[in-house]
GURO-191772 format. One record per residue (C-alpha): residue in three letters; chain; x, y, z. Coordinates in pm, whole numbers, plus 50000, padded with zeros to 5 digits. Layout:
N
  code  unit   east  north     up
   ALA     A      X      Y      Z
...
//
This chain:
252
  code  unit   east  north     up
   UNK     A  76813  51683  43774
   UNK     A  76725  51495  43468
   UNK     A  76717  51653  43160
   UNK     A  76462  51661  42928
   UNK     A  76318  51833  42602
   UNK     A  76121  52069  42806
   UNK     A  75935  52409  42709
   UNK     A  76222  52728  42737
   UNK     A  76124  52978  43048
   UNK     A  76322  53203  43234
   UNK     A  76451  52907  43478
   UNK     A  76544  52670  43182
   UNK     A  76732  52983  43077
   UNK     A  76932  53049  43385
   UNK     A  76987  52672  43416
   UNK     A  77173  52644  43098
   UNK     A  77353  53048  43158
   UNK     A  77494  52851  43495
   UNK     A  77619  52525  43330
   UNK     A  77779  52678  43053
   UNK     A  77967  52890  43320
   UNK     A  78033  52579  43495
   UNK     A  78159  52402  43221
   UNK     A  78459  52683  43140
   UNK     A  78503  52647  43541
   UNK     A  78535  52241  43566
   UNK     A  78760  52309  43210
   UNK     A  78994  52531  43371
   UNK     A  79048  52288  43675
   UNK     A  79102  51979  43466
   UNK     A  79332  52171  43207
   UNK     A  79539  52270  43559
   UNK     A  79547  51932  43709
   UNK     A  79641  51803  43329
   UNK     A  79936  51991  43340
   UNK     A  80046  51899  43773
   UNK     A  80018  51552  43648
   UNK     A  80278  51627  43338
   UNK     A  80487  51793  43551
   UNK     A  80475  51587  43860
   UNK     A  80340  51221  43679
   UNK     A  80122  51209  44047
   UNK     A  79828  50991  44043
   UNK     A  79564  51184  44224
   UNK     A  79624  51521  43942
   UNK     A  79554  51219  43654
   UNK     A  79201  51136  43812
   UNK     A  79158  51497  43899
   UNK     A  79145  51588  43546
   UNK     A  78962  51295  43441
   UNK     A  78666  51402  43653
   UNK     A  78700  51806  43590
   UNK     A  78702  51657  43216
   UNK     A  78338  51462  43282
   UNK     A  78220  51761  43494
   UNK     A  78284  51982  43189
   UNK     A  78150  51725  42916
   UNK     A  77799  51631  43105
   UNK     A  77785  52035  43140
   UNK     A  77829  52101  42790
   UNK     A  77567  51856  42716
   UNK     A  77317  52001  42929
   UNK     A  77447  52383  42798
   UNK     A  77408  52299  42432
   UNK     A  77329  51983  42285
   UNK     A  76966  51938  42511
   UNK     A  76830  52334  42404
   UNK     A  76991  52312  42055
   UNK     A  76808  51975  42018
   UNK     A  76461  52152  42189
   UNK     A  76498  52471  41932
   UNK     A  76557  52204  41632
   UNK     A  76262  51976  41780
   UNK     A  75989  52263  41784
   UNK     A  76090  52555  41547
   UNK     A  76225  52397  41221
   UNK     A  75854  52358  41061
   UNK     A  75919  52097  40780
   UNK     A  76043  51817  41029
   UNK     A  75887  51486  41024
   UNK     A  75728  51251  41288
   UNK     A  76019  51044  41201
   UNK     A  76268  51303  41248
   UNK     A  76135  51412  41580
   UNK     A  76145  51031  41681
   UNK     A  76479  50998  41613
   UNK     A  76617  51364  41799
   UNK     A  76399  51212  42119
   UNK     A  76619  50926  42089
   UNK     A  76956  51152  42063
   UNK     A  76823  51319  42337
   UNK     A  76717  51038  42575
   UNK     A  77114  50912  42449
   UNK     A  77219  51269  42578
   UNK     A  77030  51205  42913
   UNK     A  77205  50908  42953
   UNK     A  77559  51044  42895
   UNK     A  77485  51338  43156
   UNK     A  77375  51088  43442
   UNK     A  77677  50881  43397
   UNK     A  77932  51158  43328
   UNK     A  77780  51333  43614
   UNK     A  77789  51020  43842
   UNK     A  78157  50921  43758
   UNK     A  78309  51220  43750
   UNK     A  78154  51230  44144
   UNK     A  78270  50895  44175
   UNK     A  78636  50974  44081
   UNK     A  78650  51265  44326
   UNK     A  78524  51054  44575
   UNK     A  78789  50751  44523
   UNK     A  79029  51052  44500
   UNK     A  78952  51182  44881
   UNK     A  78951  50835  45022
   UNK     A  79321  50798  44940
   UNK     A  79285  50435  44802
   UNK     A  79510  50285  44580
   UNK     A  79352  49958  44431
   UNK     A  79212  49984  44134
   UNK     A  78989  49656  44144
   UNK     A  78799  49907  44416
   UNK     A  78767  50183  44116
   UNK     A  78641  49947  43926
   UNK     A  78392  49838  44164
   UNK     A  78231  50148  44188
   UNK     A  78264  50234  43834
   UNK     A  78038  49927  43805
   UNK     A  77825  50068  44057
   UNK     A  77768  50375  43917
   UNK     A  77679  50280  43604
   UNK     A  77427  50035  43737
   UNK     A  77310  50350  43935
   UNK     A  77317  50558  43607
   UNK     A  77140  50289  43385
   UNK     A  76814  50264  43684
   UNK     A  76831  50654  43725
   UNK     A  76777  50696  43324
   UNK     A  76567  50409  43274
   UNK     A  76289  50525  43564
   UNK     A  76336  50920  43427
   UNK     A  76388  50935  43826
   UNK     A  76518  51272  43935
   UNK     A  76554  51178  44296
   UNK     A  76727  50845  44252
   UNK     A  77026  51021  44045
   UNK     A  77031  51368  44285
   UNK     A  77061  51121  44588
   UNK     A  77343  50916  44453
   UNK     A  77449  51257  44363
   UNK     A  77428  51341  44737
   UNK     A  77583  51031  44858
   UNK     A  77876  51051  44675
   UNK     A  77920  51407  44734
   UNK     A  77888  51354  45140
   UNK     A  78189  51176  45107
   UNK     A  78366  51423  44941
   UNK     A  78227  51731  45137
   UNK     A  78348  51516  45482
   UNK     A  78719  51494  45368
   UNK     A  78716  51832  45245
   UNK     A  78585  51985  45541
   UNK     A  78869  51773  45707
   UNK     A  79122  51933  45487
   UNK     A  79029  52238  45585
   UNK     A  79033  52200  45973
   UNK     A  79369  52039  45941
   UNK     A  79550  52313  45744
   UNK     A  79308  52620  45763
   UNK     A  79379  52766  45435
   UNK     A  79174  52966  45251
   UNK     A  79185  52736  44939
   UNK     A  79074  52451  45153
   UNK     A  78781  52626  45255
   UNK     A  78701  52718  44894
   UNK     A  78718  52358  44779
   UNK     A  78540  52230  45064
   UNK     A  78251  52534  45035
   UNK     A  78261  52460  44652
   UNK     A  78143  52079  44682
   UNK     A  77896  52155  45020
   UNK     A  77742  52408  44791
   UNK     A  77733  52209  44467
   UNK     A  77596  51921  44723
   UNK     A  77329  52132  44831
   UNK     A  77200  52204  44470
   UNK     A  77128  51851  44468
   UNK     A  76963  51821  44782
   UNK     A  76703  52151  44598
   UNK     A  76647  51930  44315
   UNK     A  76635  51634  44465
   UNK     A  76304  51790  44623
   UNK     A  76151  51933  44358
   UNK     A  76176  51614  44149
   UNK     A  75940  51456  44439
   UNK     A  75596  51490  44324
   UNK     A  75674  51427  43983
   UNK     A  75850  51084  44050
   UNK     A  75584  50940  44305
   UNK     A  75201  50957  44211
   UNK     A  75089  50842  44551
   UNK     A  75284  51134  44712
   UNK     A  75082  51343  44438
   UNK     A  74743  51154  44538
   UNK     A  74824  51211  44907
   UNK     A  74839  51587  44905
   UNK     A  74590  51622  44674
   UNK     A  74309  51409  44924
   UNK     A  74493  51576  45223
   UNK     A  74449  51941  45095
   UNK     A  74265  51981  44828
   UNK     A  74331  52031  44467
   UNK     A  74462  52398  44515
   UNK     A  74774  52292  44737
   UNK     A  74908  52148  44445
   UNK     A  74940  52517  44295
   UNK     A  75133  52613  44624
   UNK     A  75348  52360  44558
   UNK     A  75438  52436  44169
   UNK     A  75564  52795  44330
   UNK     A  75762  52620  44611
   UNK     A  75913  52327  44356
   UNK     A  76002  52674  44151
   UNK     A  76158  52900  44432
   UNK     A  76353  52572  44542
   UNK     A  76432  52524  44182
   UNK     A  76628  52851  44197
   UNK     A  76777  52808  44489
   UNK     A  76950  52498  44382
   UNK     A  76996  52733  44077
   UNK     A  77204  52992  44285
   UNK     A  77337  52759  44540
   UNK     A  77567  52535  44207
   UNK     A  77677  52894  44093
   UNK     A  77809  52997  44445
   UNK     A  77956  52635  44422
   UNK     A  78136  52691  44082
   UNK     A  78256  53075  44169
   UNK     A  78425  52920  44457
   UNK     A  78590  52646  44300
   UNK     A  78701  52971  43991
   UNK     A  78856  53120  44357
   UNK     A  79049  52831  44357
   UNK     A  79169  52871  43966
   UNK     A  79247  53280  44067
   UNK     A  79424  53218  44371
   UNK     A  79651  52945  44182
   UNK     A  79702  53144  43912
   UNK     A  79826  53437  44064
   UNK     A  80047  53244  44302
   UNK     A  79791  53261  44604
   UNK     A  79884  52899  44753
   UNK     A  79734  52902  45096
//
Protein backbone atom coordinates (compact mmCIF):
# COMPACT_ATOMS: atom_id res chain seq x y z
CA UNK A 1 0.00 0.00 0.00
CA UNK A 2 1.11 3.53 -0.10
CA UNK A 3 1.93 5.21 2.81
CA UNK A 4 0.74 8.23 3.97
CA UNK A 5 0.43 10.69 7.06
CA UNK A 6 -2.81 9.20 8.01
CA UNK A 7 -4.94 9.47 11.36
CA UNK A 8 -3.52 6.44 14.07
CA UNK A 9 -6.42 3.59 14.63
CA UNK A 10 -6.17 0.23 15.70
CA UNK A 11 -5.30 -1.02 11.95
CA UNK A 12 -2.53 1.69 11.43
CA UNK A 13 -1.36 0.19 14.71
CA UNK A 14 -1.18 -3.42 13.79
CA UNK A 15 0.22 -2.36 10.40
CA UNK A 16 3.28 -0.83 11.81
CA UNK A 17 3.41 -3.90 15.05
CA UNK A 18 3.70 -6.32 11.70
CA UNK A 19 6.42 -4.38 9.75
CA UNK A 20 8.56 -3.78 12.52
CA UNK A 21 8.39 -7.64 13.07
CA UNK A 22 9.08 -7.98 9.52
CA UNK A 23 11.86 -5.86 9.41
CA UNK A 24 13.97 -7.98 12.33
CA UNK A 25 12.71 -11.05 10.02
CA UNK A 26 14.03 -9.70 6.40
CA UNK A 27 17.30 -8.50 8.85
CA UNK A 28 17.97 -11.84 10.02
CA UNK A 29 17.80 -13.38 6.41
CA UNK A 30 20.05 -10.81 4.81
CA UNK A 31 22.59 -10.87 7.84
CA UNK A 32 22.55 -14.98 6.99
CA UNK A 33 22.93 -14.73 3.32
CA UNK A 34 25.76 -11.85 4.16
CA UNK A 35 27.69 -14.24 5.82
CA UNK A 36 27.00 -17.66 2.87
CA UNK A 37 28.30 -15.14 0.49
CA UNK A 38 31.66 -14.48 2.78
CA UNK A 39 32.05 -17.85 3.21
CA UNK A 40 31.19 -19.23 -0.14
CA UNK A 41 31.86 -15.65 -2.42
CA UNK A 42 28.43 -17.22 -4.44
CA UNK A 43 26.56 -14.75 -6.40
CA UNK A 44 22.96 -15.54 -5.73
CA UNK A 45 23.74 -15.16 -1.37
CA UNK A 46 25.26 -11.38 -2.55
CA UNK A 47 21.79 -10.39 -4.18
CA UNK A 48 20.02 -12.32 -1.51
CA UNK A 49 21.18 -10.00 1.05
CA UNK A 50 20.91 -7.04 -1.01
CA UNK A 51 17.15 -7.53 -1.25
CA UNK A 52 16.57 -8.93 2.57
CA UNK A 53 18.64 -5.53 3.18
CA UNK A 54 15.79 -3.31 1.05
CA UNK A 55 13.01 -5.54 2.53
CA UNK A 56 14.25 -4.51 5.98
CA UNK A 57 15.03 -0.71 5.10
CA UNK A 58 11.47 0.10 3.23
CA UNK A 59 10.05 -1.78 6.54
CA UNK A 60 11.76 0.33 8.89
CA UNK A 61 10.54 3.26 7.07
CA UNK A 62 7.07 2.37 7.17
CA UNK A 63 7.67 1.08 11.16
CA UNK A 64 9.17 4.35 12.27
CA UNK A 65 10.02 7.18 10.26
CA UNK A 66 6.07 7.56 8.62
CA UNK A 67 4.24 7.42 12.53
CA UNK A 68 7.20 9.28 14.16
CA UNK A 69 6.76 11.90 11.38
CA UNK A 70 2.55 11.70 11.94
CA UNK A 71 3.07 12.09 15.99
CA UNK A 72 5.64 15.13 15.22
CA UNK A 73 3.12 16.51 12.42
CA UNK A 74 -0.04 16.70 14.79
CA UNK A 75 1.02 16.73 18.54
CA UNK A 76 4.04 19.12 18.85
CA UNK A 77 1.68 22.40 19.21
CA UNK A 78 4.20 25.25 18.39
CA UNK A 79 4.97 23.92 14.76
CA UNK A 80 4.60 26.15 11.89
CA UNK A 81 2.76 25.98 8.47
CA UNK A 82 6.21 25.98 7.22
CA UNK A 83 7.41 23.26 9.29
CA UNK A 84 4.51 21.02 8.52
CA UNK A 85 5.25 21.80 4.72
CA UNK A 86 8.49 20.72 4.88
CA UNK A 87 7.81 17.08 7.15
CA UNK A 88 4.99 16.47 4.15
CA UNK A 89 7.82 16.74 1.91
CA UNK A 90 10.17 14.25 4.09
CA UNK A 91 7.36 12.19 4.11
CA UNK A 92 6.22 12.14 0.45
CA UNK A 93 10.52 11.54 0.12
CA UNK A 94 9.85 8.55 2.58
CA UNK A 95 6.95 7.30 0.29
CA UNK A 96 9.12 7.33 -2.43
CA UNK A 97 12.01 5.36 -0.85
CA UNK A 98 9.41 2.56 0.35
CA UNK A 99 7.94 2.05 -3.28
CA UNK A 100 11.30 1.68 -4.75
CA UNK A 101 12.99 -0.29 -1.94
CA UNK A 102 9.95 -2.36 -1.91
CA UNK A 103 9.93 -2.80 -5.76
CA UNK A 104 13.71 -3.67 -6.08
CA UNK A 105 14.20 -5.64 -3.41
CA UNK A 106 11.14 -7.83 -5.36
CA UNK A 107 12.95 -7.26 -8.37
CA UNK A 108 16.25 -8.78 -7.10
CA UNK A 109 14.48 -11.90 -5.82
CA UNK A 110 12.93 -12.22 -8.93
CA UNK A 111 16.27 -11.94 -11.21
CA UNK A 112 17.57 -14.27 -8.42
CA UNK A 113 14.88 -17.26 -9.24
CA UNK A 114 15.25 -16.86 -12.95
CA UNK A 115 18.88 -18.01 -12.74
CA UNK A 116 20.19 -15.28 -15.19
CA UNK A 117 23.52 -14.17 -15.29
CA UNK A 118 23.74 -10.87 -17.41
CA UNK A 119 23.76 -8.04 -15.74
CA UNK A 120 22.74 -5.58 -18.69
CA UNK A 121 19.23 -7.68 -17.95
CA UNK A 122 19.47 -6.42 -14.06
CA UNK A 123 19.89 -3.37 -15.18
CA UNK A 124 17.04 -3.40 -17.40
CA UNK A 125 14.68 -4.04 -14.89
CA UNK A 126 16.26 -1.93 -12.36
CA UNK A 127 15.32 0.74 -14.93
CA UNK A 128 12.01 -0.62 -15.05
CA UNK A 129 11.25 -0.56 -11.72
CA UNK A 130 12.13 2.63 -10.98
CA UNK A 131 10.09 3.97 -13.85
CA UNK A 132 7.33 1.78 -12.16
CA UNK A 133 8.22 3.33 -8.70
CA UNK A 134 8.45 7.02 -9.96
CA UNK A 135 4.43 6.59 -11.79
CA UNK A 136 3.29 4.57 -8.62
CA UNK A 137 4.45 7.67 -6.26
CA UNK A 138 3.69 10.32 -8.55
CA UNK A 139 -0.28 9.12 -9.10
CA UNK A 140 -0.40 8.24 -4.98
CA UNK A 141 -1.73 4.93 -6.84
CA UNK A 142 -2.05 2.04 -4.45
CA UNK A 143 -3.05 -0.44 -7.06
CA UNK A 144 -0.43 0.38 -9.66
CA UNK A 145 2.52 -0.37 -7.01
CA UNK A 146 0.53 -3.63 -5.23
CA UNK A 147 0.18 -5.02 -8.87
CA UNK A 148 3.75 -4.61 -9.88
CA UNK A 149 4.09 -5.91 -6.45
CA UNK A 150 2.04 -8.95 -7.61
CA UNK A 151 3.72 -9.36 -10.85
CA UNK A 152 6.95 -9.60 -9.67
CA UNK A 153 6.07 -11.75 -6.88
CA UNK A 154 4.18 -14.40 -9.39
CA UNK A 155 7.40 -14.96 -10.66
CA UNK A 156 8.93 -15.68 -7.64
CA UNK A 157 6.02 -17.70 -6.02
CA UNK A 158 6.16 -20.00 -9.58
CA UNK A 159 9.89 -20.99 -9.08
CA UNK A 160 9.44 -21.47 -5.54
CA UNK A 161 6.59 -23.64 -5.75
CA UNK A 162 8.91 -25.46 -8.33
CA UNK A 163 11.57 -25.80 -5.76
CA UNK A 164 9.48 -27.32 -3.65
CA UNK A 165 7.93 -30.08 -5.94
CA UNK A 166 11.40 -30.91 -7.06
CA UNK A 167 13.02 -31.52 -3.65
CA UNK A 168 10.00 -31.69 -1.17
CA UNK A 169 11.62 -30.22 1.76
CA UNK A 170 10.10 -28.62 4.36
CA UNK A 171 12.20 -25.39 3.94
CA UNK A 172 11.13 -25.22 0.37
CA UNK A 173 7.69 -25.19 1.28
CA UNK A 174 8.31 -22.47 3.87
CA UNK A 175 9.99 -20.19 1.35
CA UNK A 176 7.59 -20.86 -1.25
CA UNK A 177 4.38 -20.42 1.44
CA UNK A 178 6.34 -17.31 2.73
CA UNK A 179 6.29 -15.32 -0.75
CA UNK A 180 2.49 -16.88 -1.87
CA UNK A 181 1.45 -15.43 1.42
CA UNK A 182 3.35 -12.14 1.34
CA UNK A 183 1.88 -12.13 -2.49
CA UNK A 184 -1.47 -12.44 -1.29
CA UNK A 185 -1.21 -9.37 1.11
CA UNK A 186 -0.81 -7.52 -1.95
CA UNK A 187 -3.50 -8.87 -3.84
CA UNK A 188 -5.86 -7.53 -0.14
CA UNK A 189 -4.48 -4.20 -0.64
CA UNK A 190 -4.39 -4.03 -3.96
CA UNK A 191 -8.35 -4.14 -3.51
CA UNK A 192 -8.91 -1.96 -0.99
CA UNK A 193 -6.88 0.79 -2.68
CA UNK A 194 -9.70 0.51 -5.58
CA UNK A 195 -12.25 3.01 -4.81
CA UNK A 196 -9.91 5.42 -3.60
CA UNK A 197 -7.73 5.44 -6.85
CA UNK A 198 -10.70 5.51 -9.46
CA UNK A 199 -13.62 8.13 -8.96
CA UNK A 200 -15.72 6.65 -11.70
CA UNK A 201 -15.58 3.23 -9.94
CA UNK A 202 -16.71 5.44 -6.81
CA UNK A 203 -19.50 7.24 -9.05
CA UNK A 204 -20.58 3.83 -10.39
CA UNK A 205 -21.51 2.20 -7.13
CA UNK A 206 -22.74 5.07 -5.75
CA UNK A 207 -25.62 5.55 -8.92
CA UNK A 208 -25.82 1.67 -8.94
CA UNK A 209 -26.68 1.33 -5.15
CA UNK A 210 -27.20 4.10 -3.52
CA UNK A 211 -25.21 6.25 -1.25
CA UNK A 212 -25.35 3.68 1.71
CA UNK A 213 -23.35 0.85 -0.22
CA UNK A 214 -20.53 2.93 0.05
CA UNK A 215 -20.65 2.35 4.00
CA UNK A 216 -20.70 -1.51 3.23
CA UNK A 217 -17.86 -1.07 1.44
CA UNK A 218 -15.61 1.05 4.09
CA UNK A 219 -16.26 -2.31 6.41
CA UNK A 220 -15.29 -4.70 3.54
CA UNK A 221 -12.05 -2.36 2.35
CA UNK A 222 -11.39 -2.75 6.40
CA UNK A 223 -11.92 -6.59 6.99
CA UNK A 224 -9.81 -7.06 3.67
CA UNK A 225 -7.43 -4.57 5.09
CA UNK A 226 -6.75 -7.07 7.89
CA UNK A 227 -6.63 -9.85 6.10
CA UNK A 228 -3.79 -8.65 4.01
CA UNK A 229 -2.75 -7.59 7.60
CA UNK A 230 -2.61 -11.30 8.85
CA UNK A 231 -1.92 -12.92 5.58
CA UNK A 232 2.13 -10.70 5.41
CA UNK A 233 2.54 -11.91 9.11
CA UNK A 234 1.85 -15.66 8.27
CA UNK A 235 4.23 -14.73 5.31
CA UNK A 236 7.09 -13.36 7.56
CA UNK A 237 6.65 -16.24 10.47
CA UNK A 238 7.28 -18.62 7.73
CA UNK A 239 10.16 -17.16 6.21
CA UNK A 240 11.52 -16.78 10.61
CA UNK A 241 10.83 -20.95 10.10
CA UNK A 242 13.30 -20.74 7.66
CA UNK A 243 15.91 -18.61 10.01
CA UNK A 244 14.98 -21.48 13.06
CA UNK A 245 15.34 -24.40 11.05
CA UNK A 246 18.88 -23.03 9.71
CA UNK A 247 19.92 -22.11 12.80
CA UNK A 248 19.49 -25.11 14.61
CA UNK A 249 20.89 -27.23 11.81
CA UNK A 250 17.34 -28.23 10.36
CA UNK A 251 18.52 -28.30 6.51
CA UNK A 252 15.74 -30.10 4.76
Amino acid sequence: MIIRLIGINWLSILDALIKFFGAFIALLIGIYAYKAFKATEKREYKLLALGFFLITFELLVYAIAIPALYIFYNFKPEITDLTRVLLLRISHLFNFFFILATLFAYTLFAYLYSKIESKSVLILLGTLVFALASYSFSFVSGVGFNLTSILLLGFVCYRTIKNYREKRSKNSLYVAAAFSLILLSHAFFAITDLPSTSNYLTSFLKIAFGQNIMQYISSFIQQLYLLGHISQLFGYLSLFLVILRAQYGKKK
